[in-house]
Backbone as numpy.savetxt, mean C-alpha at the origin, in Angstrom:
# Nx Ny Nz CAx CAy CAz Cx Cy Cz
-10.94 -19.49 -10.25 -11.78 -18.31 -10.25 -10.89 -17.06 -10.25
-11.33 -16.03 -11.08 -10.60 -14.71 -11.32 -10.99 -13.67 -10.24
-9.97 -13.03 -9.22 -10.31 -12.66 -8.08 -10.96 -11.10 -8.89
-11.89 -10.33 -8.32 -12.66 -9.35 -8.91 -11.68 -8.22 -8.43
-11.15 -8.34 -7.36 -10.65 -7.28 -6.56 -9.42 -7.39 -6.20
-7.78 -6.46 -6.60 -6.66 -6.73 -5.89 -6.22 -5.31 -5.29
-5.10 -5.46 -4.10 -4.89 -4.45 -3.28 -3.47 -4.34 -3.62
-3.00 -2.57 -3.82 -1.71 -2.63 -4.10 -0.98 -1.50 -3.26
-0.27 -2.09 -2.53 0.39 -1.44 -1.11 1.49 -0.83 -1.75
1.66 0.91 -1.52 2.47 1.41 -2.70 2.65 2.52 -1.45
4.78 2.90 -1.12 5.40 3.12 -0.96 6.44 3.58 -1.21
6.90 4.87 -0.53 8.27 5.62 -1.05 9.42 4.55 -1.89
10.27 3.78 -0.93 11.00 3.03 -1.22 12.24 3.60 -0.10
13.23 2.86 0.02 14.26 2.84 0.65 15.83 2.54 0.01
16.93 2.69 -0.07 17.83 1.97 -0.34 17.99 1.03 0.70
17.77 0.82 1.87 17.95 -0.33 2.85 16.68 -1.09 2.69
17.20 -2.47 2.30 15.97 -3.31 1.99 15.51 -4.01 2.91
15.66 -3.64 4.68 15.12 -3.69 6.02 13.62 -3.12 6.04
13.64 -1.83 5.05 12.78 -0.88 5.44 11.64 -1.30 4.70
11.70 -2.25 4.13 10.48 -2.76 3.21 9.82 -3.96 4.32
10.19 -4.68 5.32 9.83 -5.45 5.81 8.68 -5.55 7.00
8.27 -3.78 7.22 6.46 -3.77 7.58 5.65 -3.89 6.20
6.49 -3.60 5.01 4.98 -3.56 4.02 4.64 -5.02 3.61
5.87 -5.72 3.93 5.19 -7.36 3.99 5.07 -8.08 4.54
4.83 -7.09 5.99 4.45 -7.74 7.46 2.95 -7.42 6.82
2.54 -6.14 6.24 1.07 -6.04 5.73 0.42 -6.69 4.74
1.66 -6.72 3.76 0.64 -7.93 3.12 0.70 -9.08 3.26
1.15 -9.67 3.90 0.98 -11.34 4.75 -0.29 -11.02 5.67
-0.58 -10.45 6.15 -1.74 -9.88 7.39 -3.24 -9.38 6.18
-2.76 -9.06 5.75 -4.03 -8.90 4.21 -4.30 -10.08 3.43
-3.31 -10.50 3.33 -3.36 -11.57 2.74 -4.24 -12.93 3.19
-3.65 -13.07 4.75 -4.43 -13.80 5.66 -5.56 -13.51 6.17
-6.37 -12.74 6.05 -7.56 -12.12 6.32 -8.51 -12.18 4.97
-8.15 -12.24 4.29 -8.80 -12.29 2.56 -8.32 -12.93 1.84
-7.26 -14.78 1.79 -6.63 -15.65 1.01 -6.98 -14.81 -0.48
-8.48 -14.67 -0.57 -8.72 -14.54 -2.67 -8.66 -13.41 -2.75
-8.07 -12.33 -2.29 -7.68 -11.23 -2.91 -6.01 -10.74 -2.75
-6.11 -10.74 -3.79 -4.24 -10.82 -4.86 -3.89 -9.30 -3.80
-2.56 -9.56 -3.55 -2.06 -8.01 -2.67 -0.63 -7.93 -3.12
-0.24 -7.13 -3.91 0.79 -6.76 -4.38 1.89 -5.47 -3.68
3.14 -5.24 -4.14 3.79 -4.31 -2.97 4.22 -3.39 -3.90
4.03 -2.14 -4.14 4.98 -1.34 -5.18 5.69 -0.29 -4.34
6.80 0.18 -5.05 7.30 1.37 -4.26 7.21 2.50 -5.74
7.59 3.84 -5.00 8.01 4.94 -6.14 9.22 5.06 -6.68
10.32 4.53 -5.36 11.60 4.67 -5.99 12.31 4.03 -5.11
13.73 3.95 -5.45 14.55 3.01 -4.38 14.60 1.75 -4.62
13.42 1.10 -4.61 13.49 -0.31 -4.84 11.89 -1.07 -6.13
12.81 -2.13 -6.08 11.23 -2.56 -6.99 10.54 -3.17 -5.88
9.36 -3.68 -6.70 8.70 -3.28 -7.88 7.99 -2.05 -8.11
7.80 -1.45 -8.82 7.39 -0.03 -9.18 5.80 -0.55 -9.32
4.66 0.71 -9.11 3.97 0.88 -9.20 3.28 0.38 -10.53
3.49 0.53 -11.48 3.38 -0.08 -12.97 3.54 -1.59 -13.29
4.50 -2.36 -12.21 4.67 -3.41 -12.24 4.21 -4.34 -11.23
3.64 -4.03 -10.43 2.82 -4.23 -9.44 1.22 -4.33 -9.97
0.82 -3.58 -10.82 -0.55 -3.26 -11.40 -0.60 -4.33 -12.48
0.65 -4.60 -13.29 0.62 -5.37 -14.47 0.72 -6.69 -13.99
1.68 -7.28 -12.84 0.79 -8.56 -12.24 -0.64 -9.02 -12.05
-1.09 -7.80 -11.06 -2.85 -7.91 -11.26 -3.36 -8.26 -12.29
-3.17 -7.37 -13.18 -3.86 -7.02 -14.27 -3.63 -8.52 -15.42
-2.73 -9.35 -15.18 -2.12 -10.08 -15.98 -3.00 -11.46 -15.37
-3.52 -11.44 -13.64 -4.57 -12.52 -13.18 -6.19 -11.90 -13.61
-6.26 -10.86 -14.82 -7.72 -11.02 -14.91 -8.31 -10.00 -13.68
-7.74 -9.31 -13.16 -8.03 -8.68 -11.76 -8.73 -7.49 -12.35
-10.42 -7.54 -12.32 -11.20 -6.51 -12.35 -11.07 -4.91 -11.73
-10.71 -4.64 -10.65 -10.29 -3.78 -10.09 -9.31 -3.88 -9.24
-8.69 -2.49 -9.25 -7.08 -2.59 -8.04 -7.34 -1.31 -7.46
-7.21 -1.59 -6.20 -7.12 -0.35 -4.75 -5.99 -0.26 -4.55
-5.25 1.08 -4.93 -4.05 1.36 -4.22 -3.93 2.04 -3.20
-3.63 1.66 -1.82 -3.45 1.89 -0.68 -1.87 2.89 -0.49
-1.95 3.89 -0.28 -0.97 4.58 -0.45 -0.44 4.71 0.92
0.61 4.01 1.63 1.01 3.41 2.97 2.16 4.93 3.26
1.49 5.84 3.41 2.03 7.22 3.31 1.34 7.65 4.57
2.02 8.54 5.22 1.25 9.08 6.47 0.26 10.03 6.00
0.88 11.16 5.19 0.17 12.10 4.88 0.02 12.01 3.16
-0.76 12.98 2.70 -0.83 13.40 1.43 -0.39 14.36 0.79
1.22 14.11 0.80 2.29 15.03 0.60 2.47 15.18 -1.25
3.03 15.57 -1.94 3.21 15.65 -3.46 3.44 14.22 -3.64
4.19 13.09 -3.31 4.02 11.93 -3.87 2.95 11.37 -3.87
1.92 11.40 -2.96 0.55 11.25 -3.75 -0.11 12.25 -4.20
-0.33 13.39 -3.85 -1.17 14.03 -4.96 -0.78 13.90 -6.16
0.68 14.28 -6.12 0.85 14.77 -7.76 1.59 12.61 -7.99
2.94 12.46 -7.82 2.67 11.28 -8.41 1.82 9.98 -8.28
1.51 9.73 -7.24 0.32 8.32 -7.54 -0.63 9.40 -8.24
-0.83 9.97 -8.41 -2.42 10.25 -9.08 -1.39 10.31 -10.61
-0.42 10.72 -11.01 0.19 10.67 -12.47 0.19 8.94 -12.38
0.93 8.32 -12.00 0.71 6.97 -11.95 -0.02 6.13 -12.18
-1.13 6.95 -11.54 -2.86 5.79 -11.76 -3.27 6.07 -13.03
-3.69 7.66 -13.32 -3.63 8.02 -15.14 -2.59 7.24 -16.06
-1.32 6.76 -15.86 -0.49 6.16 -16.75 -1.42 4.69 -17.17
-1.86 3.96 -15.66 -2.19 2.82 -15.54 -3.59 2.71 -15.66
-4.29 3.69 -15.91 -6.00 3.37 -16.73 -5.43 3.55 -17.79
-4.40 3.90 -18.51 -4.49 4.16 -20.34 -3.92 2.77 -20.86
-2.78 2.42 -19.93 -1.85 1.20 -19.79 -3.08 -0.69 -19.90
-4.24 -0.19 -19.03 -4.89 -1.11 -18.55 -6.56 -0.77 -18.49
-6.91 -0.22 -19.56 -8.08 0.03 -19.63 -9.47 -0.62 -19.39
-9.83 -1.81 -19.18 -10.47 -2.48 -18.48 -10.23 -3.03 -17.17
-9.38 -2.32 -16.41 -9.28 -2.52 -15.27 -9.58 -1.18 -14.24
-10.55 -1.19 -13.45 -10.98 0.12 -12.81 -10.18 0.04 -11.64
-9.50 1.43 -11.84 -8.49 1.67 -10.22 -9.77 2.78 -9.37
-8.74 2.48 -8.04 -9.45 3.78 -6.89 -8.05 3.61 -6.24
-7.84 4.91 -5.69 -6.62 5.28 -4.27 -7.59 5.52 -3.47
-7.15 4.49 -2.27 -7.37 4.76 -0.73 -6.68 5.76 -0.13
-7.70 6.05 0.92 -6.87 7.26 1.75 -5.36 7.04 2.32
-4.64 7.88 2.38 -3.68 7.80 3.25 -3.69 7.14 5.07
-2.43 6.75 5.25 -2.75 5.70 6.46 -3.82 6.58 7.54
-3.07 8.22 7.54 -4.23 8.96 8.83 -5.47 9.36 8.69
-5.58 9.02 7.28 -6.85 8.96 7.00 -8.17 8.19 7.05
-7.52 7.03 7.27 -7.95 5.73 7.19 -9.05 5.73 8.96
-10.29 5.23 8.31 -11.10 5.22 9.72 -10.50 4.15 10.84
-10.18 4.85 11.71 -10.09 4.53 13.21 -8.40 3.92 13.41
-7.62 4.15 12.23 -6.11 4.21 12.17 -5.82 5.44 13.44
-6.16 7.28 13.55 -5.96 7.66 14.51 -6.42 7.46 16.26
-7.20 6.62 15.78 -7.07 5.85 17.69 -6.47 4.64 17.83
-6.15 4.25 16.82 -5.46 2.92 17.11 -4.04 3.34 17.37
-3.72 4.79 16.92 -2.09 5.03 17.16 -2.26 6.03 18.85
-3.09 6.43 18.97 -2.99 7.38 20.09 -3.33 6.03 21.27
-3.93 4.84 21.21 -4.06 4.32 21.93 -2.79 3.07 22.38
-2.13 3.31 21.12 -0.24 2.66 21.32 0.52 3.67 22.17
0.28 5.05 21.56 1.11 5.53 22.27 1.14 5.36 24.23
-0.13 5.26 24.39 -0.86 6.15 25.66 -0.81 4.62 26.69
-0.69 3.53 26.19 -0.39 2.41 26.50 0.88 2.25 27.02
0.74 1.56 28.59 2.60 1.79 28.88 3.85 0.75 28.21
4.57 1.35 27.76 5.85 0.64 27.46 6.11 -0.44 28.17
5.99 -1.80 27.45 6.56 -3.34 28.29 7.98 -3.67 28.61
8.60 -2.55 27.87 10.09 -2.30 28.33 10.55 -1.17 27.96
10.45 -0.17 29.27 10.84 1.50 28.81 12.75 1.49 28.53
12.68 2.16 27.81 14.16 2.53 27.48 14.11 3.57 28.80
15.61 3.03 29.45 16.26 3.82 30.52 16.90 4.80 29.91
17.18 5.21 28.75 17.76 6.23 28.10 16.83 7.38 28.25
15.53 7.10 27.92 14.56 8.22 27.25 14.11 8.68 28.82
């Protein structure tokens, strides 16, 4: 069966390839919560896979629509101005495939109490430094 729906977790990038290893702490955790929906990882720069190549996997399982989740705190010029140039490349690129961008992470409903309620939570091992 051709999954209707894939999710594409899209990120600055890093030259340290440490720094990629929450976005596939997320999609193992997406993944496991929804087995039939395809979750792909793109970055903008730094590292692959790029945004374009991330979409063309989907797009290559038959994947009706793709949500790109833009794993960005805020909505700084790399998403306004490039994921939104990006997504226009990839409806002309992939024209029967309907995209949408999700909000940014603080945007995301009930992401800001889930972080104020980490913070406000006591430390299970305080650094004697701080």
């Amino acid at each position: 069966m051709t999954p209707r729906r894939g999710i594409v977790l899209f990120a600055h990038g890093s030259r340290d390839p440490q720094w990629a290893r929450p976005m596939a702490e997320l999609a193992r955790v997406l993944r496991g919560r929804d087995p039939g929906t395809p979750v792909e990882i793109a970055f903008l720069e730094l590292m692959p896979p790029t945004l374009p190549e991330a979409i063309a996997v989907l797009a290559s399982q038959g994947v009706a629509e793709i949500a790109v989740l833009p794993v960005f705190w805020a909505a700084g010029a790399h998403v306004t101005r490039d994921l939104a140039r990006l997504l226009d490349e990839a409806r002309a690129a992939h024209p029967a495939v309907r995209f949408a961008s999700l909000p940014v992470l603080s945007e995301l409903p009930g992401v800001l109490d889930a972080v104020a309620e980490a913070a406000l939570r006591p430390a299970a091992d305080p650094d004697p430094r701080a």
